[in-house]
N, C-alpha and C positions, 0 to 999 in steps of 0.2 A: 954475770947475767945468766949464762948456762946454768950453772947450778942452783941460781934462785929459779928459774923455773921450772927445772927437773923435779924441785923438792920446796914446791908451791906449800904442801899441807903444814909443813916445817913454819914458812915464811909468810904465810898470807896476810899475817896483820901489820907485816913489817912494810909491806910492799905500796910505795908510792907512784905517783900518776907515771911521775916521770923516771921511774926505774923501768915500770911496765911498757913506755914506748920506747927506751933505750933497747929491751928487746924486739920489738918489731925491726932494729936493724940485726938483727943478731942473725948468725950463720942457719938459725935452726928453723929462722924465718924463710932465709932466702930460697930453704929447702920448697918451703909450700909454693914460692914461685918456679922454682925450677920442676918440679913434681906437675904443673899446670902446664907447663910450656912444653915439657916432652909429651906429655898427651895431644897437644893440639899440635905441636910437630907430627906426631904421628899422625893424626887426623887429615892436617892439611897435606902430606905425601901422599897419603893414600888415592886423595882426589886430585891435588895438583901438580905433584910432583916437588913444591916447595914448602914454606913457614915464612911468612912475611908479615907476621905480627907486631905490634910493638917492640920496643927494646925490654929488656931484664927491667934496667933502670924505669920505666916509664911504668912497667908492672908493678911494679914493686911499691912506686911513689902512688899508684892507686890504691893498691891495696892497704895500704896503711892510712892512707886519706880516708876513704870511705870507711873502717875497722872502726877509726878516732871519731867520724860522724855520728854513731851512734852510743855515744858514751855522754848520757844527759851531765848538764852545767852543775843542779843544783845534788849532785854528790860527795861524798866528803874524799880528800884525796887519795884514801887508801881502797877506797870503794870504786871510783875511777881508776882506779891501778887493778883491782883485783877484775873490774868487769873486761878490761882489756886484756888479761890473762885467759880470760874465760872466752872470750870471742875469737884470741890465737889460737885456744885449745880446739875449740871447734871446728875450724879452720884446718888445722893438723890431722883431725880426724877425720871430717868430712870433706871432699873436695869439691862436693857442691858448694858451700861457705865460700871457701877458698877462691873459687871461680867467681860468686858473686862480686864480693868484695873487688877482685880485679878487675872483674868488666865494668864495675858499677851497676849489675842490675841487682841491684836493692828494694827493688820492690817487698823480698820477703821479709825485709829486716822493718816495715814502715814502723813497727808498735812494740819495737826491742826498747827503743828509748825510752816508751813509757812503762814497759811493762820491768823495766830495770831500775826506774823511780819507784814502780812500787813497791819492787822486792826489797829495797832497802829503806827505805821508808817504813814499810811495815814486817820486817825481817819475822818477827815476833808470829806470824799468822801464819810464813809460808810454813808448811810441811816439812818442805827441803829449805834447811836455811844455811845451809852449804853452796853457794853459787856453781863452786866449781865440779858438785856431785849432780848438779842439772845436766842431763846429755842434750838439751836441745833446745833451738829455740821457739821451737813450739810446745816443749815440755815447760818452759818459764811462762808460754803465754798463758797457758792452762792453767799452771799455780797461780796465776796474779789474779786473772779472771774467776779463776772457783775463789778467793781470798775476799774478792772485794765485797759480799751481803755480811761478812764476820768483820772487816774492819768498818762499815759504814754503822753496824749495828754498837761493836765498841764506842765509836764517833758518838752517837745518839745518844746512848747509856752517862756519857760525861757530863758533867757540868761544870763550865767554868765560872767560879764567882767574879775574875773581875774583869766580864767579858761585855756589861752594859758600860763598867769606866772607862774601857778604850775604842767603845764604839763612838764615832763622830756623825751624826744623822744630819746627812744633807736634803733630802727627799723620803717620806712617808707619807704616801695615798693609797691610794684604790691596785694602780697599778705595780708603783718602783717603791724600793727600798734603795737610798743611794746612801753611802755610808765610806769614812775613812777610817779604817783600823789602826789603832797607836798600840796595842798591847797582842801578845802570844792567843790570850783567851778569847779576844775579841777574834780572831783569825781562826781557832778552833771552833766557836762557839756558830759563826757565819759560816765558813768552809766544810760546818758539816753535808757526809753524803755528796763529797767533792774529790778530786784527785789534786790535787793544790797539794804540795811539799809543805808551804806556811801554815799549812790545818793539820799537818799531821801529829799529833802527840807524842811528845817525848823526843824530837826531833828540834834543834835550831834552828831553822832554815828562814822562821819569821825576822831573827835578828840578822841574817845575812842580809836581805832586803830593806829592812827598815829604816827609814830615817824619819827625824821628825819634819821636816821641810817633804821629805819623798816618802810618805805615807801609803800602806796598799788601800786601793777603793774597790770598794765590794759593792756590785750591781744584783738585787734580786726581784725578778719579776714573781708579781705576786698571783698571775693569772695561772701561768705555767709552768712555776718552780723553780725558773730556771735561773741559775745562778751566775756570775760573770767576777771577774778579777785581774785589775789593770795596777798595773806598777809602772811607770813614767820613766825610772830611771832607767831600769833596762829595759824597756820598752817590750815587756811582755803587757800581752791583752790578751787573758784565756780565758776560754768555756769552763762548764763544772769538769770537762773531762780531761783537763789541763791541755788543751787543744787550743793552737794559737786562732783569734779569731780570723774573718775574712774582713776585706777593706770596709765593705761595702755592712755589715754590723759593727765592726768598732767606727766607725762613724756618727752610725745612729747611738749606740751608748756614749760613746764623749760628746757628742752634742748636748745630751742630758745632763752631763756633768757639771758642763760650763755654762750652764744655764741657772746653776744651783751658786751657792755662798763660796764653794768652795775655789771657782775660779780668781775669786778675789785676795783667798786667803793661802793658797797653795801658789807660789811664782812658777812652779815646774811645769804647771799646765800652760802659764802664757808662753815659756819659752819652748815647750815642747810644738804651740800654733806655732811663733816665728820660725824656728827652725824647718816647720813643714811649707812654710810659705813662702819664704825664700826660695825654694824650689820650683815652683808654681811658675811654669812659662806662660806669660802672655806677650800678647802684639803689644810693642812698646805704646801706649799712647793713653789714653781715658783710662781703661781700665785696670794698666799695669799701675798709672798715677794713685787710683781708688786704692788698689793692694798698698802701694806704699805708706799710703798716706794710716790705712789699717793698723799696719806694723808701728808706724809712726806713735800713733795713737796706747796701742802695748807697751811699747820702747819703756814711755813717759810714767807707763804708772809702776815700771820697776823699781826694786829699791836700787839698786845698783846695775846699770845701764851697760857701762864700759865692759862686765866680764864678756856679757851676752853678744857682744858689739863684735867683741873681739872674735867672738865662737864663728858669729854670722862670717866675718870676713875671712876666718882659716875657712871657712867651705865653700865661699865664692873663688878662691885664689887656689882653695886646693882641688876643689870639685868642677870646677867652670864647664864641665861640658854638662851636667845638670843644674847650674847656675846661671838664671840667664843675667846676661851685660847691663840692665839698669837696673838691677840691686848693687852692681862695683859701681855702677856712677851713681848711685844716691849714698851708697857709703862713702863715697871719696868725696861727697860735698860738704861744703862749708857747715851744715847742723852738726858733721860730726867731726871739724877741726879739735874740738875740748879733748877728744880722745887721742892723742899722736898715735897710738899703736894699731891702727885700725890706717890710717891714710900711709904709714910707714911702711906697712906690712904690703898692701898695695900696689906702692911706688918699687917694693924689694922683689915682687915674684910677678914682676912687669909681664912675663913673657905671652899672657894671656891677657892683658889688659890691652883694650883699644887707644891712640895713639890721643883722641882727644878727653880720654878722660887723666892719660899722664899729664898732655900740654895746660890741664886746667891746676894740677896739684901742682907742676913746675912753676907756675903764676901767682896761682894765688894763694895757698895752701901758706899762714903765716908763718911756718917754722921751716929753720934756712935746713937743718938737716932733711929734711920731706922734702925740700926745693928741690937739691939739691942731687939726691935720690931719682926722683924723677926725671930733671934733666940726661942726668949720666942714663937713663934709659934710652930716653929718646935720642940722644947723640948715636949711641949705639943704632936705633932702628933706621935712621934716617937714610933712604940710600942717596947715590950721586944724586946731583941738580945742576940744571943749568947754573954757570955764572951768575945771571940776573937773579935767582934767587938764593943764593948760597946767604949773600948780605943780611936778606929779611930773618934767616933760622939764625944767624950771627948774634943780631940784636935778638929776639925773641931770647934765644937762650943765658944772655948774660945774665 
């Protein structure tokens, strides 16, 4: 690993994600912590007499934490290798970096992610298209931002012929253009004058995302320009500036969405509601009924109920402290005996389940393995009882 990084010019297109974090253990690493720690030893003697900072280990597991934060998803893996080489080097060299990194104040690094999307994205434009001959990370902010009127100009200049066959038009008026993109062109031909990965030309990034079931939907206001792009599966919702939205705008755009053809015809959008609403704590009674009854209502127009069913209860059983208690009791009732892996599941990771929604799957739940399950729970939680009633948990549980 010493030697691959000593002699980076040699190996840069050899280098993968996970060679590049294998050295952030490396000795040459450990040096930029110990090189931090003697300075603030010095520091803190001066005024206190001691150094009562963190451990080595505890620095260390930051620095590398925070370093890997800023290394964007939609990179290819040698690119995510190379930019982690380039943010050790700086690090090495700078020990401002170096300090950031360990303390976590990152505040300088907010626009490294994006501005590391575009260097490689649009490699072609930058000046320096040598990553590792950038000395800075305000010297890459500069390159991406002087770059962007020369790649938005190329954008414009393009035309993609089969970029109306894989547009999907949900909404065309006065205001919105709501659309599902199936093809690369359609993604170019929209995401112009965009910072979107899927719009960038000559790049794959569209077939990373795409499927045909999880299709990207492209939102464009037609007052203001402004353009929007939500992909469901990994649940990005960004501006034109590849900037995640805020709750309180992607709200108002998915409401428009599901408002259109396409909530009927995409299932990723009703399971992406259930999954949000399941969460949704209310005061058990009227209005948590109304929500269920909601979901209820979604359940039934899927094509296939059980997967979803199952998803809902690994989050009720795995998440229960943002899962409130009558979503596991409308899951554990009788509408959804047809599914055993949903009431099994349940009855298996008891430990967060309330005693009478076991006592109702012990009883009634028709499958003797779910009985059965159940009961051995409750045996378990039961503590002493008086005599008098040891009898009554006897018969209940046979």
């Amino acid at each position: 690993m010493k030697f691959l990084f000593e002699n980076w010019r040699q190996y840069l297109n050899e280098v993968s994600f996970d060679d590049a974090k294998e050295i952030l253990d490396s000795k040459r690493t450990l040096k930029i912590i110990k090189a931090y720690r003697y300075e603030k030893e010095q520091e803190s003697r001066a005024m206190l007499g001691t150094y009562s900072g963190p451990t080595i280990t505890t620095q260390h597991r930051n620095f590398k934490n925070y370093l890997l934060d800023q290394i964007p998803d939609d990179l290819t893996n040698n690119q995510k290798g190379t930019s982690v080489l380039w943010l050790l080097k700086l690090s090495r060299d700078n020990p401002n970096y170096a300090t950031s990194f360990i303390e976590g104040s990152t505040n300088r690094f907010r626009k490294v992610w994006d501005h590391l999307e575009t260097f490689f994205h649009h490699q072609r434009f930058m000046p320096q298209q040598d990553l590792m001959q950038v000395k800075s990370i305000e010297d890459l902010e500069q390159m991406a931002e002087e770059a962007k009127d020369e790649i938005h100009g190329a954008q414009e200049k393009k035309n993609y012929l089969d970029a109306e066959q894989g547009t999907e038009i949900f909404r065309d008026d006065g205001e919105w253009f709501i659309a599902a993109l199936h093809n690369k062109g359609a993604a170019c031909e929209l995401g112009k004058n965009t910072d979107w990965c899927t719009a960038a030309p000559g790049l794959d990034y569209f077939e990373d995302y795409y499927e045909p079931e999880d299709p990207l939907f492209y939102f464009g206001n037609k007052g203001n320009l402004n353009k929007f792009q939500f992909h469901y599966g990994s649940r990005q919702f960004m501006d034109r500036r590849d900037n995640r939205l805020d709750k309180e705008s992607f709200e108002v755009l998915h409401d428009m969405l599901i408002q259109t053809e396409a909530y009927n015809k995409y299932e990723i959008l009703k399971i992406f509601d259930l999954k949000r609403m399941v969460q949704i704590r209310l005061v058990e009674g009227p209005a948590s009924q109304g929500l269920i009854d909601e979901m209820m209502e979604i359940l039934n127009t899927l094509e296939d109920p059980r997967a979803i069913l199952e998803e809902l209860t690994e989050m009720a059983t795995m998440d229960h402290f943002n899962i409130p208690t009558y979503i596991l009791r409308w899951l554990a009732s009788e509408e959804f005996y047809i599914y055993t892996g949903v009431a099994r599941r349940i009855a298996k990771y008891h430990d967060i389940v309330p005693s009478d929604i076991l006592e109702d799957l012990a009883k009634n739940n028709p499958y003797g393995g779910t009985r059965k399950l159940a009961k051995t729970a409750l045996e378990r939680r039961i503590p002493p009882t008086p005599l008098h009633l040891q009898e009554h948990f006897k018969r209940f549980l046979k």
